[in-house]
TIMI-2910 file (N, C-alpha, C, CB; in pm, 1 decimal, decimal comma, always signed):
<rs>
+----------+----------+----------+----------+----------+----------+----------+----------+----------+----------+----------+----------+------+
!      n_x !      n_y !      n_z !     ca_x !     ca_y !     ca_z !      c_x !      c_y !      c_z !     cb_x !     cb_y !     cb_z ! resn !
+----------+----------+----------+----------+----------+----------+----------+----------+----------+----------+----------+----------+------+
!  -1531,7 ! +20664,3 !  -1819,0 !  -1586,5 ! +20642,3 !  -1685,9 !  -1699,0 ! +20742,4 !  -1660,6 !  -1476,1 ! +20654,7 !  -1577,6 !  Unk !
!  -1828,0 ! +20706,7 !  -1621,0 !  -1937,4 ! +20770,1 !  -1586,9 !  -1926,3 ! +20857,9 !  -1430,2 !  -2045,9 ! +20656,6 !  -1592,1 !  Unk !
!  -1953,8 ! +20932,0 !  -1445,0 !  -1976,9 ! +21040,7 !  -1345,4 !  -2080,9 ! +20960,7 !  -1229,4 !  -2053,7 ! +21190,4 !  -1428,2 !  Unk !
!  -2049,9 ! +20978,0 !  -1133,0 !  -2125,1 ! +20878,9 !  -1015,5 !  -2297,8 ! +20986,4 !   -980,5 !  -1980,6 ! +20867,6 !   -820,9 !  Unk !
!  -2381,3 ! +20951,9 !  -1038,0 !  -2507,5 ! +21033,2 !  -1012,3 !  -2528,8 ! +21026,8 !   -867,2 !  -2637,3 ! +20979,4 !  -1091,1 !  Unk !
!  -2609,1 ! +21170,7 !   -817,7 !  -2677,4 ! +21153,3 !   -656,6 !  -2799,8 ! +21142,0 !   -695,9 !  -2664,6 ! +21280,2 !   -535,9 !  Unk !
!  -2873,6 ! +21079,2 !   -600,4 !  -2996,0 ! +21074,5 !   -637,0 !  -3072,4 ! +21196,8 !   -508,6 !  -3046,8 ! +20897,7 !   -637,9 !  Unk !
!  -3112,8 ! +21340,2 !   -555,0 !  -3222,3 ! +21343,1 !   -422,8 !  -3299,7 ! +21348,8 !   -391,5 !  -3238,9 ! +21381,4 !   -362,3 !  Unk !
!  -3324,8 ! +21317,8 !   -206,0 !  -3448,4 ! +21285,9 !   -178,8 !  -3549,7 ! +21451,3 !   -154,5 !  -3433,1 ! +21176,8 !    -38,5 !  Unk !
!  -3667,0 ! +21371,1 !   -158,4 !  -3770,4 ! +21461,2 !    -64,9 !  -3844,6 ! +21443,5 !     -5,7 !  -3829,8 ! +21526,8 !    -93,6 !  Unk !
!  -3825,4 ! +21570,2 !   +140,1 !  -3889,3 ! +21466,6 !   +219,5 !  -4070,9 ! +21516,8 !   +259,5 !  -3780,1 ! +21449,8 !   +371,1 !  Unk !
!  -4166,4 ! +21460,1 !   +251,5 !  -4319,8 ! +21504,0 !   +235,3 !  -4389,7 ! +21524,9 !   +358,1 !  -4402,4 ! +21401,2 !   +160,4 !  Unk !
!  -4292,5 ! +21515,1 !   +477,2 !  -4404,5 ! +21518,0 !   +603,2 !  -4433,1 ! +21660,1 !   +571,3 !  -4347,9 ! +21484,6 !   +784,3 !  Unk !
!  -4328,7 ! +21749,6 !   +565,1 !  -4433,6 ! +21899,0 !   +571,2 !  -4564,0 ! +21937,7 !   +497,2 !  -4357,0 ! +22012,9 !   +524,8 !  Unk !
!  -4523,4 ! +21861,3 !   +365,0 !  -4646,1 ! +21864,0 !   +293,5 !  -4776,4 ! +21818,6 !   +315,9 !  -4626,8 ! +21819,7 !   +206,4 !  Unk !
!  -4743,1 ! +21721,5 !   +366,3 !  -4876,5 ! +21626,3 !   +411,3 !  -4901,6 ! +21666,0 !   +549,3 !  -4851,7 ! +21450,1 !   +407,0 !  Unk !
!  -4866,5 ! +21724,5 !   +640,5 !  -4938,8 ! +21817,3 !   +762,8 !  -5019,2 ! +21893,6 !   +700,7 !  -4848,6 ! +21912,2 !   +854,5 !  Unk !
!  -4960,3 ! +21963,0 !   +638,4 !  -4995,0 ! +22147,8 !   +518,2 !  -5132,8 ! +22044,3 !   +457,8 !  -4802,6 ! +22224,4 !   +313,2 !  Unk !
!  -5174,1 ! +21944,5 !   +411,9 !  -5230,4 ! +21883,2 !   +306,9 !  -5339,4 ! +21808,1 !   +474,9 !  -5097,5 ! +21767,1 !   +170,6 !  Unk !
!  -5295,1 ! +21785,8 !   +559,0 !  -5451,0 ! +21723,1 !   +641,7 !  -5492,2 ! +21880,9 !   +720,2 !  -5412,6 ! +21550,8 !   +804,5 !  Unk !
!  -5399,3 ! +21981,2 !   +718,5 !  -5505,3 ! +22085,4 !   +797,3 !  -5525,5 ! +22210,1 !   +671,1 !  -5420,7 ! +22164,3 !   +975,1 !  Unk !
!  -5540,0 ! +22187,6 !   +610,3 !  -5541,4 ! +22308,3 !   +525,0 !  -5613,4 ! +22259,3 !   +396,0 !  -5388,2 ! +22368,5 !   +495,3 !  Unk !
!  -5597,1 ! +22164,6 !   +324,3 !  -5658,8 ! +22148,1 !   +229,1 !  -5813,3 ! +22056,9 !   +230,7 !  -5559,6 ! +22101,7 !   +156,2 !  Unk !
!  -5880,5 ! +22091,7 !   +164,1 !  -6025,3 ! +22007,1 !   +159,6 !  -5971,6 ! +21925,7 !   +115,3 !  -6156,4 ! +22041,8 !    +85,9 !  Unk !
!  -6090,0 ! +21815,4 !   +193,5 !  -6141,5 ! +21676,7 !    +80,9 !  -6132,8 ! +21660,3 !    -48,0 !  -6268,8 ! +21651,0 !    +74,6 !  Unk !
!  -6078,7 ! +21574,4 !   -117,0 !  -6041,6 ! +21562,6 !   -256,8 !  -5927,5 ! +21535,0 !   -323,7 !  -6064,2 ! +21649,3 !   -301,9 !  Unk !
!  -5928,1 ! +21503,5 !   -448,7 !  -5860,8 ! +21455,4 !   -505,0 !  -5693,9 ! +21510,2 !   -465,7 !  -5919,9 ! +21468,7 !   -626,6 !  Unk !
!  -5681,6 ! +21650,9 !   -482,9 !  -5557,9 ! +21712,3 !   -496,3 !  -5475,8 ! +21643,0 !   -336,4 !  -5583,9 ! +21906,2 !   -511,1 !  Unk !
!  -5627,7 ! +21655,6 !   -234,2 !  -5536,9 ! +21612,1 !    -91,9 !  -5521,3 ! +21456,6 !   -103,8 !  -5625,7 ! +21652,1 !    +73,6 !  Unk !
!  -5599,1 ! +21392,9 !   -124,3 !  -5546,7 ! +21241,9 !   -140,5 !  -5468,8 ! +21190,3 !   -190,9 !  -5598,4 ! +21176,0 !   -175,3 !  Unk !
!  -5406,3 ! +21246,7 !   -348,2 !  -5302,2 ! +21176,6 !   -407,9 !  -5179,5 ! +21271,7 !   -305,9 !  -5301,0 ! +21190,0 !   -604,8 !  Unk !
!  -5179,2 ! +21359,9 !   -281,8 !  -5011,0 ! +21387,7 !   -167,9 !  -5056,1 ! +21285,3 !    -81,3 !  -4973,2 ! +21573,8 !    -56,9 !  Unk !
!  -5184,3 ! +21285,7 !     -6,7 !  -5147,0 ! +21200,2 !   +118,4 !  -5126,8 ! +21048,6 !    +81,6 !  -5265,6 ! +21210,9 !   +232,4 !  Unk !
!  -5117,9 ! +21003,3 !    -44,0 !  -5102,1 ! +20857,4 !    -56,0 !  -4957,6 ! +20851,8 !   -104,4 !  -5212,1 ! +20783,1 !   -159,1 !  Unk !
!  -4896,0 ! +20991,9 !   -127,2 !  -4759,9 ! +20974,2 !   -170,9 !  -4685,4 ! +20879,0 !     -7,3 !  -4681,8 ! +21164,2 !   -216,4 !  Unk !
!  -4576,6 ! +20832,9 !   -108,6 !  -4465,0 ! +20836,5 !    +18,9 !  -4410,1 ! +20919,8 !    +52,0 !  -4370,1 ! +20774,4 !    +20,4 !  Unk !
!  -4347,8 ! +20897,9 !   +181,4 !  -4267,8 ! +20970,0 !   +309,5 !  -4123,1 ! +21054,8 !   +223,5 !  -4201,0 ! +20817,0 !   +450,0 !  Unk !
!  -4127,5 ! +20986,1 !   +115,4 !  -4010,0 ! +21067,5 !    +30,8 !  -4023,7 ! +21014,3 !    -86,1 !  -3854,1 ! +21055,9 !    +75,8 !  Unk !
!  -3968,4 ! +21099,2 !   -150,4 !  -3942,1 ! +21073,5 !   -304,7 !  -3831,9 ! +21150,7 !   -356,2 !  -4063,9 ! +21108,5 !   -392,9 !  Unk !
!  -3768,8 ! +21077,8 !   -498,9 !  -3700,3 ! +21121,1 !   -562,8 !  -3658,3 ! +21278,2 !   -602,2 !  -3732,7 ! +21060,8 !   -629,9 !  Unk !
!  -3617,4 ! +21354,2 !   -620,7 !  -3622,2 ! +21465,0 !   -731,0 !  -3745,7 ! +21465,5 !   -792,5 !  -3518,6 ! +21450,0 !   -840,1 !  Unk !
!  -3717,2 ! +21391,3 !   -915,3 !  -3749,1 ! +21386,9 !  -1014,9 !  -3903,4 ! +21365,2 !  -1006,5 !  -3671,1 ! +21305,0 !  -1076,0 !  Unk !
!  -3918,3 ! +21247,1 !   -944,5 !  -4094,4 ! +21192,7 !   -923,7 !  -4134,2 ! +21331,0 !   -826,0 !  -4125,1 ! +20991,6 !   -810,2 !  Unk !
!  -4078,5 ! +21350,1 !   -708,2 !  -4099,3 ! +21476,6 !   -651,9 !  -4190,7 ! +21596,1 !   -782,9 !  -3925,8 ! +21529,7 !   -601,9 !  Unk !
!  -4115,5 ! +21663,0 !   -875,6 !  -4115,3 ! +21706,6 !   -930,0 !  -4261,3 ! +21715,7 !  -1068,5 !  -4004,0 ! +21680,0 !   -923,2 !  Unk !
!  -4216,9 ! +21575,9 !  -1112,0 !  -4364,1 ! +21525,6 !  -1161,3 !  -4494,7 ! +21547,4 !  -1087,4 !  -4361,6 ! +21384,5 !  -1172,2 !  Unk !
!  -4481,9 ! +21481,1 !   -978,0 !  -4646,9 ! +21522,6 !   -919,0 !  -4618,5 ! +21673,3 !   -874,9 !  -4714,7 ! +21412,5 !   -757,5 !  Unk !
!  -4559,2 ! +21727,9 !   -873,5 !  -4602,5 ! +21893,5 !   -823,7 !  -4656,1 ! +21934,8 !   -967,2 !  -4447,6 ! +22017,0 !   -759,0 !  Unk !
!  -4628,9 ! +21890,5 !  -1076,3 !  -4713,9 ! +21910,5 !  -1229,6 !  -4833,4 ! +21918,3 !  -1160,2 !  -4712,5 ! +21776,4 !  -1364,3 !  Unk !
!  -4889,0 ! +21815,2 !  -1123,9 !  -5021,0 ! +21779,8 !  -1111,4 !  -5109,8 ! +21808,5 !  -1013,1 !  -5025,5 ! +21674,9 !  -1117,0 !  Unk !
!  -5018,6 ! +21809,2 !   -933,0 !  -5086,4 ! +21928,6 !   -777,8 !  -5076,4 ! +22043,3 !   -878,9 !  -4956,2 ! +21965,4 !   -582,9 !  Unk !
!  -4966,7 ! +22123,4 !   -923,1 !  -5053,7 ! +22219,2 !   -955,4 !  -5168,8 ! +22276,1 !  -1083,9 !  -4979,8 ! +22286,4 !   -939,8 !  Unk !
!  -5198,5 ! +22176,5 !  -1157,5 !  -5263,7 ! +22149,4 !  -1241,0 !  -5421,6 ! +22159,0 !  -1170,5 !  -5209,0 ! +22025,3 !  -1297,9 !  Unk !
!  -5408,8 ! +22093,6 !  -1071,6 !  -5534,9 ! +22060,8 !   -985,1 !  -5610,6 ! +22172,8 !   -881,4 !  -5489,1 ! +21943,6 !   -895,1 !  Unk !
!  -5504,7 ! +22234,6 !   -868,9 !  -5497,1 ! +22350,1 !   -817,5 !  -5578,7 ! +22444,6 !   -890,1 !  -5371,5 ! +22385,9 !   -808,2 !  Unk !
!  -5458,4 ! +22470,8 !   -985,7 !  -5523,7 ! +22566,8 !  -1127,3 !  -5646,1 ! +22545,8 !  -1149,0 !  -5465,2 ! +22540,0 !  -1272,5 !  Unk !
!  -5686,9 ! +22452,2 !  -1187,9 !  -5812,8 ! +22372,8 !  -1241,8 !  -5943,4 ! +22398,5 !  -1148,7 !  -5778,8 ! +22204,4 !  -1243,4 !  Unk !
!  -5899,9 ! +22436,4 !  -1020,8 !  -5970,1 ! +22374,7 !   -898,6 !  -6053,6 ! +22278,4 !   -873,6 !  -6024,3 ! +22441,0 !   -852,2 !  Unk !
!  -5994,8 ! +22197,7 !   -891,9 !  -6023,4 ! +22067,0 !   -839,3 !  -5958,2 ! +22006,8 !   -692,1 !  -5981,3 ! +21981,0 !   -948,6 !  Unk !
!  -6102,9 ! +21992,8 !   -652,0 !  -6054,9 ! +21961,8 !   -481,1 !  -6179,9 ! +21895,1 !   -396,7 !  -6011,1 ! +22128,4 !   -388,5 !  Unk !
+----------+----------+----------+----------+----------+----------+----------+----------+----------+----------+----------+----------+------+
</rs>
């Protein structure tokens, strides 16, 4: 018998306030603000790769 997985959420309004008054125009702010209102863990997790990749990179 399999162990019953949770799945959790996250939730992005804080981010995406933080992301329309604080961050410039560009790429890094558009893909959070096109995220959804929540996400997984996991996908959570994935795009913070890439925010901070973009970051690093500075790209904005």
């Amino acid at each position: 018998m399999q162990a019953p997985t949770t799945l959790r959420k996250v939730q992005l309004a804080g981010l995406k306030r933080f992301a329309l008054e604080r961050i410039p125009d560009g790429p890094l702010r558009d893909d959070i603000l096109g995220q959804p209102d929540e996400l997984d863990a996991d996908e959570f997790l994935a795009n913070a790769r890439v925010w901070l990749r973009l970051v690093r990179f500075g790209v904005d």
